[in-house]
C-alpha positions as CSV (number, residue, x, y, z in Angstrom):
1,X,0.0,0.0,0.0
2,X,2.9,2.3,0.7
3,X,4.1,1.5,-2.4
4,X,1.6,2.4,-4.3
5,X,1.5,5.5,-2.7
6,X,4.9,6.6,-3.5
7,X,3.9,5.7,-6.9
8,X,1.5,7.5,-7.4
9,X,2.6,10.7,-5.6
10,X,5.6,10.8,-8.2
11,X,3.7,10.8,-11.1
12,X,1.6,13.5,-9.8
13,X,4.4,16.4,-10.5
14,X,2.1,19.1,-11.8
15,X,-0.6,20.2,-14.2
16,X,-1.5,23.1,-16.2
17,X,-5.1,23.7,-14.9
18,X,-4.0,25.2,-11.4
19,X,-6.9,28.2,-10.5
20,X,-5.2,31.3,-11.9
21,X,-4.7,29.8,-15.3
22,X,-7.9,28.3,-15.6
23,X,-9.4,31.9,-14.6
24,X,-6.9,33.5,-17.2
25,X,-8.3,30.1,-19.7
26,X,-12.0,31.6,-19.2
27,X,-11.2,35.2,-19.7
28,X,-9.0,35.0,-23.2
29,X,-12.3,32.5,-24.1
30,X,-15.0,35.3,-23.5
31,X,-12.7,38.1,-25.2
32,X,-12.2,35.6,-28.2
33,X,-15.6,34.5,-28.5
34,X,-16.8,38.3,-28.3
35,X,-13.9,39.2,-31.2
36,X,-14.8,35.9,-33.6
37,X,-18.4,37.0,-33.1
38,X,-18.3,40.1,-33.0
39,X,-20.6,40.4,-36.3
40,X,-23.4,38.3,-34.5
41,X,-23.9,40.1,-31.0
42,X,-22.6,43.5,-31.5
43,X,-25.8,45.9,-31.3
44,X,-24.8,48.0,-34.2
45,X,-22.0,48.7,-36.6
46,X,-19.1,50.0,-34.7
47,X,-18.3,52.8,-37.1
48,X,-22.1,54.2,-37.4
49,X,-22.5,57.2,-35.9
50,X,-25.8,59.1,-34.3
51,X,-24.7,63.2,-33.2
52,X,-27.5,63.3,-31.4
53,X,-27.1,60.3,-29.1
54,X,-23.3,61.4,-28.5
55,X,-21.9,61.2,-25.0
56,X,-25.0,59.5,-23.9
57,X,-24.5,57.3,-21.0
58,X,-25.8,53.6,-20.2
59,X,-29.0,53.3,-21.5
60,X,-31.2,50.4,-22.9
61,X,-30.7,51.5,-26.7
62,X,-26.6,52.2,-25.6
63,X,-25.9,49.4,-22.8
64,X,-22.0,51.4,-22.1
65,X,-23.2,54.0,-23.5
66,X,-22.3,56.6,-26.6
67,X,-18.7,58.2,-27.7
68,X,-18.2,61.6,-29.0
69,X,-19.8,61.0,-32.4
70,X,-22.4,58.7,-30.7
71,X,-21.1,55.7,-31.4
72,X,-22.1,52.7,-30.0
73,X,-19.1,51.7,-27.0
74,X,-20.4,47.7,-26.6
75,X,-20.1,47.3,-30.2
76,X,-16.9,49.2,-30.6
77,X,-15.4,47.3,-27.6
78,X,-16.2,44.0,-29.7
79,X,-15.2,44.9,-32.9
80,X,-12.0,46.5,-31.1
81,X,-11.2,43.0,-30.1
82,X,-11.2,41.8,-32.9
83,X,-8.5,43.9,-34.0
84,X,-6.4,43.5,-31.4
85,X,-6.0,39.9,-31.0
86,X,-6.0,39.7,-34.9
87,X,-2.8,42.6,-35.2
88,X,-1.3,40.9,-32.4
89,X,-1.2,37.4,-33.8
90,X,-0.4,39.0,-37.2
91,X,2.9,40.3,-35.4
92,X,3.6,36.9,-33.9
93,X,3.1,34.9,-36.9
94,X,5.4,37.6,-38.5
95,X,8.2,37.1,-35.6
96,X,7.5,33.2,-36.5
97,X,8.1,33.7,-40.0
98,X,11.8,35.4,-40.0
99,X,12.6,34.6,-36.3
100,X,12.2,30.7,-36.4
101,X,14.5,29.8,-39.5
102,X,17.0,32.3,-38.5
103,X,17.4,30.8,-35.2
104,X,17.4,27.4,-36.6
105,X,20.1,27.7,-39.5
106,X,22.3,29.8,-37.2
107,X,22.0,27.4,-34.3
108,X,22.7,23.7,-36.8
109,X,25.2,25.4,-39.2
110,X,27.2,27.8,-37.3
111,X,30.1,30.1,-38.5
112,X,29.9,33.7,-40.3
113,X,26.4,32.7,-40.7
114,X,25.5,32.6,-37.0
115,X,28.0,35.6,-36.4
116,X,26.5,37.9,-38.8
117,X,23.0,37.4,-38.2
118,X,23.7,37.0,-34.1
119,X,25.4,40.4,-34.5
120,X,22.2,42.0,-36.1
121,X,20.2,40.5,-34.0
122,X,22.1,41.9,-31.0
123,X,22.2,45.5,-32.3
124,X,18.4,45.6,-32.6
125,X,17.9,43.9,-29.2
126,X,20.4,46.6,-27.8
127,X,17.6,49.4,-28.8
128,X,14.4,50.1,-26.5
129,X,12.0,48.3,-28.5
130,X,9.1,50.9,-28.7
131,X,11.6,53.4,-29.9
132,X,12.7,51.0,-32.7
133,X,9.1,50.5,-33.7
134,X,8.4,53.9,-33.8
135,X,11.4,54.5,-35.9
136,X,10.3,51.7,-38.2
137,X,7.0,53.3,-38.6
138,X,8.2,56.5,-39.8
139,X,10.4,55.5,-42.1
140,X,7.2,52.7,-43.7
141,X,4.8,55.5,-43.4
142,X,2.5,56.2,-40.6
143,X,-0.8,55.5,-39.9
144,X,-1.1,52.2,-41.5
145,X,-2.0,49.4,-39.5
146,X,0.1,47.0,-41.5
147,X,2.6,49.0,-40.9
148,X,3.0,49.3,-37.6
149,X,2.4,44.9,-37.6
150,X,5.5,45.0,-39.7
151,X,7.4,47.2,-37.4
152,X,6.5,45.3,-34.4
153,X,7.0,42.3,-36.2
154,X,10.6,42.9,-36.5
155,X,11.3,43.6,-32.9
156,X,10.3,40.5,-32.1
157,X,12.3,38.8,-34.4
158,X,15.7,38.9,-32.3
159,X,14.3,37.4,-29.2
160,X,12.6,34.5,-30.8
161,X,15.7,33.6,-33.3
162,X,18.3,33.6,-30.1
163,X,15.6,31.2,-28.4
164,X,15.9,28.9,-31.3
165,X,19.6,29.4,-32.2
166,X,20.4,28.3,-28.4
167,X,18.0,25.1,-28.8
168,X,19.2,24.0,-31.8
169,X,23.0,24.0,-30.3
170,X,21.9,21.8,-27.7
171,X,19.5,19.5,-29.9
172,X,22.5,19.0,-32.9
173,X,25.0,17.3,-30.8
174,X,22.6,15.0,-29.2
175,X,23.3,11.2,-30.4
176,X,19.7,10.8,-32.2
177,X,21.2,13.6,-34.6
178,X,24.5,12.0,-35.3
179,X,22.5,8.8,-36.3
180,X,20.4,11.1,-38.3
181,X,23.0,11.9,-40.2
182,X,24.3,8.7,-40.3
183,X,21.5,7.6,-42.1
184,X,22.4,10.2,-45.2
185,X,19.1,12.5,-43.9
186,X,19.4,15.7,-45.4
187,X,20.0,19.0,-43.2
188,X,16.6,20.3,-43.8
189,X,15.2,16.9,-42.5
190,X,16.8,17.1,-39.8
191,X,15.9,20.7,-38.5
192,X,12.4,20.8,-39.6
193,X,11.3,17.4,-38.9
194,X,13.5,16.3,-36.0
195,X,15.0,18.9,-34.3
196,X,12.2,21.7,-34.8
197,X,9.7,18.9,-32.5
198,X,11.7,19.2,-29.7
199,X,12.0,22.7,-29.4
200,X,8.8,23.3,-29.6
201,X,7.6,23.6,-26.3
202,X,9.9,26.5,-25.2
203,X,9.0,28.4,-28.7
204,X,5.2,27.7,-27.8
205,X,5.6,29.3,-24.1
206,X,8.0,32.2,-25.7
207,X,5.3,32.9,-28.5
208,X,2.4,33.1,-26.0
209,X,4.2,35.4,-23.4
210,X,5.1,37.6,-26.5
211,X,1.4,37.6,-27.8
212,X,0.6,39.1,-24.3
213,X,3.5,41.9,-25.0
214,X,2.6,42.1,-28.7
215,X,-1.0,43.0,-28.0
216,X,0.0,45.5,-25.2
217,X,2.7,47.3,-27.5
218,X,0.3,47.2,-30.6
219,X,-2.8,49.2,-28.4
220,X,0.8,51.6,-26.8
221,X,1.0,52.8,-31.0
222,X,-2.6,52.8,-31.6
223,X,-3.0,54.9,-28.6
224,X,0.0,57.2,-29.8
225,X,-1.4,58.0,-33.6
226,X,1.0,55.2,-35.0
227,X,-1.2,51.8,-35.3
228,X,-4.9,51.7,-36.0
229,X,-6.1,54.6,-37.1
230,X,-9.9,56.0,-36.8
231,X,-12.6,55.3,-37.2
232,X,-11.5,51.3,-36.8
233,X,-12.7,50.3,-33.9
234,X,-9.3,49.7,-32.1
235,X,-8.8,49.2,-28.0
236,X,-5.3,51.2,-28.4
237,X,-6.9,54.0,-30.3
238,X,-10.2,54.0,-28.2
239,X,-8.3,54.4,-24.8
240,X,-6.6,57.8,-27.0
241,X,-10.2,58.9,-27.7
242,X,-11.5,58.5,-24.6
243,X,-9.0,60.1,-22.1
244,X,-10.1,63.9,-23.6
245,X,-13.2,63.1,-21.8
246,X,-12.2,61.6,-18.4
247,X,-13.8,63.8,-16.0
248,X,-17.3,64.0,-18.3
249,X,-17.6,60.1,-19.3
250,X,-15.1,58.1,-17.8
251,X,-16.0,54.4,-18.8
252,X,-14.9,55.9,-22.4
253,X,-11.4,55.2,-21.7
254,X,-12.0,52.9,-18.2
255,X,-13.6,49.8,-20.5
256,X,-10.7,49.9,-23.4
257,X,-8.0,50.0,-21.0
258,X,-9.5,47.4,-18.6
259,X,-9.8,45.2,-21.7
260,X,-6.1,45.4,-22.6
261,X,-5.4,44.9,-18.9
262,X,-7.5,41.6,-19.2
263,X,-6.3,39.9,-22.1
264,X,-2.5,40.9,-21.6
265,X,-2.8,39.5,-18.0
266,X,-4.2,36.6,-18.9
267,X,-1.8,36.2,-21.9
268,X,0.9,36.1,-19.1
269,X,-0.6,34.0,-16.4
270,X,-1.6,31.2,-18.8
271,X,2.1,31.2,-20.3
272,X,3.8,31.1,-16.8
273,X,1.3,28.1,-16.3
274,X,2.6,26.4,-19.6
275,X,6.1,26.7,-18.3
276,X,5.5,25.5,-15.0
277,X,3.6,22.5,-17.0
278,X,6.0,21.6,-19.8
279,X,9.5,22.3,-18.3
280,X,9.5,19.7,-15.1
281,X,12.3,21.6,-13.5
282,X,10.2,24.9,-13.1
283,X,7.9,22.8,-11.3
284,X,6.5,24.0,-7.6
285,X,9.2,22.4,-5.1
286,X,7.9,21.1,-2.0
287,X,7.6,23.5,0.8
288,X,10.7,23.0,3.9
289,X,7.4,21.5,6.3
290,X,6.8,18.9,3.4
291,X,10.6,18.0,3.3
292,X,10.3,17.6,7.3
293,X,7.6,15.4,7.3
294,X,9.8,13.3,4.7
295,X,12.1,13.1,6.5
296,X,10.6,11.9,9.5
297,X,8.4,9.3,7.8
298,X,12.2,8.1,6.6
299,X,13.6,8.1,10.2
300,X,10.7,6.2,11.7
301,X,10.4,3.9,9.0
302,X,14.6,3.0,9.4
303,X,14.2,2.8,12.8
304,X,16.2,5.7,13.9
305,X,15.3,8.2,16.9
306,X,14.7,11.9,15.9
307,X,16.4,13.8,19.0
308,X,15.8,17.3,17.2
């Protein structure tokens, strides 16, 4: 019976649904299901606008309420969303694109290729990242949001390609590679079938910590004139609308920042939780009581006195 105990005990080392992820699991579920159907339960169009219902507060036509063109804020809150998670995965997949085979190809081949793009990559990284975006901007144009996805797409490219670049050093002189190669598989094979798999859980847990920061600096432009532009329905560039008109209508600029606040937290909490779950070693250690009782049930079980 002890036995089993033990036994079981050690194969319970963690799991991913602990209380704070699966609250952040249930909040990045309601903001995606209001963004993906935001078509079906928004009240109106989220660019229509009525002068003579502007500023109006919560009433039952206008559940949150009117903006300054009497727009309706529910609707603009869905639809605003839906742009937000959409430029923030648009930046990621970006950063995915570039970042990922750079990382790779430096990491498995090495030499002036790895030092010329490493190099690169650390004189971008060595910049404050919003002030390279910015920079980027101008020089693409500004006040395009595809723009401003490209510019943050970059940034993010370093960090993710230094990620890969140091898995891939320590996955290519593992033994399964050397009998890859052994075999006459061709370098491509290799990276993308075999060694790509078993990075993939630290580039999953990188990517969805940067969505969070992604979506946070993407609403930081839109709120500065440099992302989503009006009349798009954008949280960044509804937070910029509303806070002319903090003392009259607060919630104008209270519900768009709240909503960033919500998804970006989330973002993080649920990535911690996927570290905690897929790398072992991050894992909660037991607690100094826990390693007490241990060692007590040890001492009593070999028979020797505890005179502490």
């Amino acid at each position: 019976m002890e036995k089993k105990k033990a036994f079981s005990a050690k194969r319970n080392t963690g799991t991913l649904f602990t209380i704070p992820v699966v609250i952040s699991l249930v909040i990045l579920c309601i903001i995606i299901f209001c963004a993906v159907f935001a078509p079906l339960i928004a009240p109106y169009d989220p660019v229509y606008q009525d002068i003579s219902a502007a500023h109006s507060g919560p009433t039952e036509a206008h559940i949150l309420g009117t903006d300054s063109v009497g727009r309706d804020l529910l609707s603009r809150l869905f639809y605003g969303g839906r742009t937000t998670i959409v430029g923030g995965l648009a930046i990621i997949s970006l950063s995915i694109l570039l970042g990922l085979p750079i990382g790779l190809f430096c990491g498995y081949y090495g030499g002036i290729i790895d030092s010329i793009f490493m190099r690169i990559c650390d004189i971008l990284l060595s910049f404050p990242s919003m002030l390279l975006a910015f920079v980027l901007v101008a020089g693409f144009g500004r006040g395009s949001m595809n723009n401003a996805i490209i510019a943050l797409g970059v940034i993010y490219v370093p960090g993710l390609a230094r990620l890969v670049r140091s898995l891939t050093l320590v996955e290519k002189n593992k033994i399964y590679v050397e009998a890859l190669r052994s075999m006459c598989y061709s370098d491509l094979r290799i990276m993308f079938v075999h060694i790509i798999p078993n990075c993939i859980s630290s580039v999953i847990i990188q990517l969805t910590l940067d969505m969070g920061y992604a979506v946070l600096d993407l609403a930081g432009m839109s709120f500065l004139g440099f992302g989503v532009q009006a009349p798009t329905a954008d949280w960044g560039n509804m937070l910029n609308e509303g806070r002319g008109y903090l003392m009259q209508q607060p919630m104008l600029a209270i519900l768009p920042g709240l909503c960033i606040i919500a998804l970006v937290v989330s973002l993080n909490i649920f990535s911690d939780g996927l570290y905690r779950y897929l790398e072992p070693q991050q894992r909660k250690l037991p607690t100094f009581k826990k390693y007490d009782r241990m060692r007590e049930k040890a001492l009593r079980k070999a028979g020797v006195k505890n005179d502490e």
